[in-house]
C-alpha positions in Angstrom: -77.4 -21.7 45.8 -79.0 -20.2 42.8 -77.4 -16.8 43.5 -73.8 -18.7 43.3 -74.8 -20.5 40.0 -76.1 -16.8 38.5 -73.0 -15.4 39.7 -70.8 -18.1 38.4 -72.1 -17.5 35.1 -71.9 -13.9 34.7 -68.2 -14.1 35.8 -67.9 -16.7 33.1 -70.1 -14.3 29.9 -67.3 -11.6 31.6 -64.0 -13.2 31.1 -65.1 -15.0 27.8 -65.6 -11.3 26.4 -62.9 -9.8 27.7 -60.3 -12.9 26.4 -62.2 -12.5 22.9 -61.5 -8.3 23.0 -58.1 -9.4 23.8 -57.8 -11.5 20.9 -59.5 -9.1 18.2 -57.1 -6.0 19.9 -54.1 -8.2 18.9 -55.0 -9.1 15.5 -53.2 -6.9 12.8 -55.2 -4.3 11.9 -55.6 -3.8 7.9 -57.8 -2.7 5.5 -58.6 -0.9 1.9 -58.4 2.9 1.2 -59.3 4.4 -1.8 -58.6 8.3 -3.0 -56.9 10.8 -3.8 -53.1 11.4 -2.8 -52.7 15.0 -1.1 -49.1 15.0 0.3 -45.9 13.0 -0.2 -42.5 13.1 0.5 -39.3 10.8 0.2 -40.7 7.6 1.9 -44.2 8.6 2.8 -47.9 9.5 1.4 -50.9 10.8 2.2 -54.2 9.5 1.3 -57.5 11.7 1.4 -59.7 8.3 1.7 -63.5 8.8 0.0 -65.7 10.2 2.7 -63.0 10.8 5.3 -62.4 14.9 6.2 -58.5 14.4 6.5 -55.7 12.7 5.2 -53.9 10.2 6.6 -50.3 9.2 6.1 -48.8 6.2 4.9 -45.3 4.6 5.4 -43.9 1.7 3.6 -42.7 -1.6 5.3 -39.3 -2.4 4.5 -36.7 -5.0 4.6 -36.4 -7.4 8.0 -40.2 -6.0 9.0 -42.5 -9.0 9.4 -44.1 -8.3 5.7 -41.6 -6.6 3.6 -42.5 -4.3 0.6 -40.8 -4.1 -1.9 -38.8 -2.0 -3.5 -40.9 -1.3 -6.7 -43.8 -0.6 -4.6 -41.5 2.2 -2.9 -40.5 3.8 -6.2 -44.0 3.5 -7.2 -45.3 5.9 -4.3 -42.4 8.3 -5.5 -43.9 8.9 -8.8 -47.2 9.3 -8.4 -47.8 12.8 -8.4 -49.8 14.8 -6.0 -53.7 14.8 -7.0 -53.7 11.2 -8.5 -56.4 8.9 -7.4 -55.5 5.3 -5.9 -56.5 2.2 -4.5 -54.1 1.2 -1.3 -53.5 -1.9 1.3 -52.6 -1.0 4.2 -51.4 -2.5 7.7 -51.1 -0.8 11.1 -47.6 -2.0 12.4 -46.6 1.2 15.2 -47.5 3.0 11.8 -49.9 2.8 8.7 -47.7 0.9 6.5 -48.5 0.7 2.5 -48.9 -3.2 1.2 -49.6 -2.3 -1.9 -50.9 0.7 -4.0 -52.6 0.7 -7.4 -53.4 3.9 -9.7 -56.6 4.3 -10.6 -56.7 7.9 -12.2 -54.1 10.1 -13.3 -54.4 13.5 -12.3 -57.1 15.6 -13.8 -55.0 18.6 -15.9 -58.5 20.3 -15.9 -59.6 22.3 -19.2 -57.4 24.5 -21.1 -54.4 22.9 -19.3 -51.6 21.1 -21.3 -48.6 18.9 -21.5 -46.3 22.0 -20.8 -47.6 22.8 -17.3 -46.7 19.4 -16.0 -43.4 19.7 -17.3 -40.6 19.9 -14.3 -40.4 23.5 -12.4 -36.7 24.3 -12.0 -34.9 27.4 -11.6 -32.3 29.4 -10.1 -31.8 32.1 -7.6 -29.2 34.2 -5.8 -28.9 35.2 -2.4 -28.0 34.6 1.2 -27.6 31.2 3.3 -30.3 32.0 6.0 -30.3 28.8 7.8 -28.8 25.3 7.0 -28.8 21.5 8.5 -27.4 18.4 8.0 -29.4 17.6 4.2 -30.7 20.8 3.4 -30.0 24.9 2.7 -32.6 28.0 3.4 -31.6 30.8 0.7 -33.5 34.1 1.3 -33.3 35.4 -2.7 -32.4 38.6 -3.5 -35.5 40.7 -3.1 -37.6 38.0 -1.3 -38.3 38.3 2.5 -38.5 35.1 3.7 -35.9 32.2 2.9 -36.8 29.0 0.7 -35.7 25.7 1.9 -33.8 23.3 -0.7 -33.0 19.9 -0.2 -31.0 17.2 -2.0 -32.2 14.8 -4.6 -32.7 11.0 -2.9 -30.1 8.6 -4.5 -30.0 4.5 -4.4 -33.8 3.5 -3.6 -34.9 2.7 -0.2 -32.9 2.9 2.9 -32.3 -0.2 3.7 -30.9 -0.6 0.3 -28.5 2.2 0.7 -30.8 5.2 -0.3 -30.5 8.7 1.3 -29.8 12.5 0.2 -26.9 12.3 -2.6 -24.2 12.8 -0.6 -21.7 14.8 -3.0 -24.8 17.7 -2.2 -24.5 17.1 1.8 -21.0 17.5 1.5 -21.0 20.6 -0.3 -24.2 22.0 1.7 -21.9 21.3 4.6 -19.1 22.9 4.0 -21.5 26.0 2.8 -21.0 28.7 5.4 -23.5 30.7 6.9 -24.5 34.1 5.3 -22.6 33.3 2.0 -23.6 34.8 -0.7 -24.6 31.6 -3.2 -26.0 31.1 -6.4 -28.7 27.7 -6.6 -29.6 25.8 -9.0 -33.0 23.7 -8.2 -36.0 22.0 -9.4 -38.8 21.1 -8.3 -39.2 16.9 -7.5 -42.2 17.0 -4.6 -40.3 19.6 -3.3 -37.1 21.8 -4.1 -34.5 20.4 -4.9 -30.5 21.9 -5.0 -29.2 20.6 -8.6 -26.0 22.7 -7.8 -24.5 25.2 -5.2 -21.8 27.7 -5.8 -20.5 30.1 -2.8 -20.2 33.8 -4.6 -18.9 35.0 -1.6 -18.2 34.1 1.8 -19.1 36.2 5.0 -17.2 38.9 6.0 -15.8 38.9 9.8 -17.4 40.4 12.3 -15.3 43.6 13.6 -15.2 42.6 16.4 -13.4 39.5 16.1 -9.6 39.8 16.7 -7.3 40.1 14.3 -5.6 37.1 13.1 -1.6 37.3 13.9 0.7 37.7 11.1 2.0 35.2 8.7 5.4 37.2 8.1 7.7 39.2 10.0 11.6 40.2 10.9 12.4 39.4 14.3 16.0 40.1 16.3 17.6 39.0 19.5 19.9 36.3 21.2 20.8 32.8 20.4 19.9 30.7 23.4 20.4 27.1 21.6 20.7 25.2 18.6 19.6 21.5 17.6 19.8 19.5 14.4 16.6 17.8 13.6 17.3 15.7 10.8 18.7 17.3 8.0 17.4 20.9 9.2 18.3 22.5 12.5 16.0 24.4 15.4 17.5 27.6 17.2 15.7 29.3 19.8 16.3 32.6 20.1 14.9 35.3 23.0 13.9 38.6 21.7 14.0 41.8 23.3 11.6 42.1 26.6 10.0 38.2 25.8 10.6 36.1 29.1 11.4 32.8 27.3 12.8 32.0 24.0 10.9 31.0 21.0 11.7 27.6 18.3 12.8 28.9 14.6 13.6 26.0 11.5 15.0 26.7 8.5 12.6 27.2 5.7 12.0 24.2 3.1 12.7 25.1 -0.3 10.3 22.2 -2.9 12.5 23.1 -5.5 15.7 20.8 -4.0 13.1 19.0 -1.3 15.5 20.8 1.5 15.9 23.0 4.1 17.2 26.6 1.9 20.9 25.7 1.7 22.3 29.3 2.4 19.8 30.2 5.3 20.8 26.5 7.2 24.5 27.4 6.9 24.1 30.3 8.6 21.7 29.1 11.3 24.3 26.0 11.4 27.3 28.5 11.8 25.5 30.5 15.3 26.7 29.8 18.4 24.4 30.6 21.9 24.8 34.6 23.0 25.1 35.5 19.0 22.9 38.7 18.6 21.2 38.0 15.3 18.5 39.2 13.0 16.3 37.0 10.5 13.0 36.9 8.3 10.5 34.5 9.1 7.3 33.4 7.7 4.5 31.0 9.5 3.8 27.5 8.2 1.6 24.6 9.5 4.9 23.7 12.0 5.8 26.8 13.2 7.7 29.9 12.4 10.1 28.9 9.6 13.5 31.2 8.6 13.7 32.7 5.3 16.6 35.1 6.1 19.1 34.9 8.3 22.1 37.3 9.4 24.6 37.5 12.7 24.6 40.6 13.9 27.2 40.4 16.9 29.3 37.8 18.6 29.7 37.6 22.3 32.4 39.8 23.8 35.6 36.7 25.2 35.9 37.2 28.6 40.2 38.5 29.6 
């Protein structure tokens, strides 16, 4: 009987501890760091706490998270530079997440430092597109071996308000090719930053690559149809040794918004079995007629 009482109890002392463990492991965890910041980037920092042997990095909460930051405190972690000593609030939510963050010292310029060295770095460099992604460019410069990577400057605040890379810079980065020769224009704003990008040249094809088909040309052979389309006209026409005939139009001439008036009367005027001859030139519809003669009618059958 005592042995059931004893037992009784211990299983009680057990699940009381484990339902309080429970309850402590799903409390927020938060707390106070103070030191000095070592990294940061667009939307994080990180913290080298007093008496702690590595950083650790903090995120900010935003909008529609159970305790928003705001916006200034955001901004705030943008401009503090690198080497500044502060005070910070945090909360674990998946992530440590900055409540708040206070400067408490400058960074130290040291002796025989001045104003001038924390003046922006900023530059600019020529050379060859090594490696690219969707918001950012690696340039090798000329003489350097290994490439530098360049991103764009953040625009419109936090995320959820609309902020990202500035998006004229992704568009040109984008439509940067590979192995162009470019000229950059950066500074430096936590990290390099692309001010402006101009392509110098763009890659040569490889040799290998075939050759792209002509944009001109003078062709001859037989009239196999014709077919007004609009106010222009289509005529196919076979040429020597081809299996099937090929569409021509009459080209358009911008000057009278029309097909050229001299070129579609003579296209109008061929019959089917006319040999004839013509100049052509490609457009983004096809082969268009610039030139056009009839070379032979068909012989009338006694």
């Amino acid at each position: 009987m005592l042995a059931r009482i004893a037992l009784a109890g211990l299983l009680g002392l057990l699940n009381g501890g484990l339902a309080a463990a429970q309850d402590k492991k799903d409390e927020p965890r938060k707390g106070t760091a103070t030191g000095v910041v070592a990294a940061k980037g667009d939307n994080w920092i990180e913290v080298k706490a007093d008496g702690e042997e590595k950083a650790r990095r903090y995120v900010p909460h935003f909008p529609g998270r159970p305790e928003g930051t705001e916006k200034a405190t955001l901004e705030l972690m943008r401009t503090i530079p690198v080497g500044t000593r502060v005070n910070l609030d945090w909360l674990f939510a998946e992530r440590m997440r900055v409540m708040k963050i206070e400067v408490l010292k400058q960074k130290d310029k040291g002796p025989g430092k001045d104003d001038k060295k924390e003046e922006h770095r900023k530059g600019v460099v020529t050379g060859l597109v090594t490696a690219k992604g969707d918001n950012w460019i690696e340039v090798t410069a000329d003489g350097e071996e290994k490439g530098r990577r360049y991103v764009p400057h953040w625009r419109g605040g936090a995320p959820a308000d609309g902020g990202g890379p500035d998006k004229e810079m992704v568009a040109t980065i984008k439509g940067t090719p590979l192995k162009a020769r470019v000229r950059v224009e950066w500074e430096f704003e936590e990290r390099a930053r692309v001010v402006k990008l101009e392509v110098l040249k763009k890659p040569e094809p490889k040799k290998d690559q075939p050759a792209k088909e002509p944009r001109t040309g003078s062709m001859s052979g037989e009239v196999k149809a014709t077919k007004e389309q609009g106010n222009n006209v289509v005529i196919e026409v076979l040429a020597p040794g081809e299996e099937k005939p090929r569409p021509y139009f009459v080209q358009w001439d911008p000057k009278i918004k029309g097909p050229i008036p001299e070129v579609l009367k003579a296209v109008k005027a061929a019959k089917a079995g006319d040999r004839v001859a013509f100049d052509w030139e490609a457009t983004n519809h096809g082969p268009a007629i610039v030139k056009f003669a009839v070379l032979k009618k068909p012989e009338e059958k006694k």
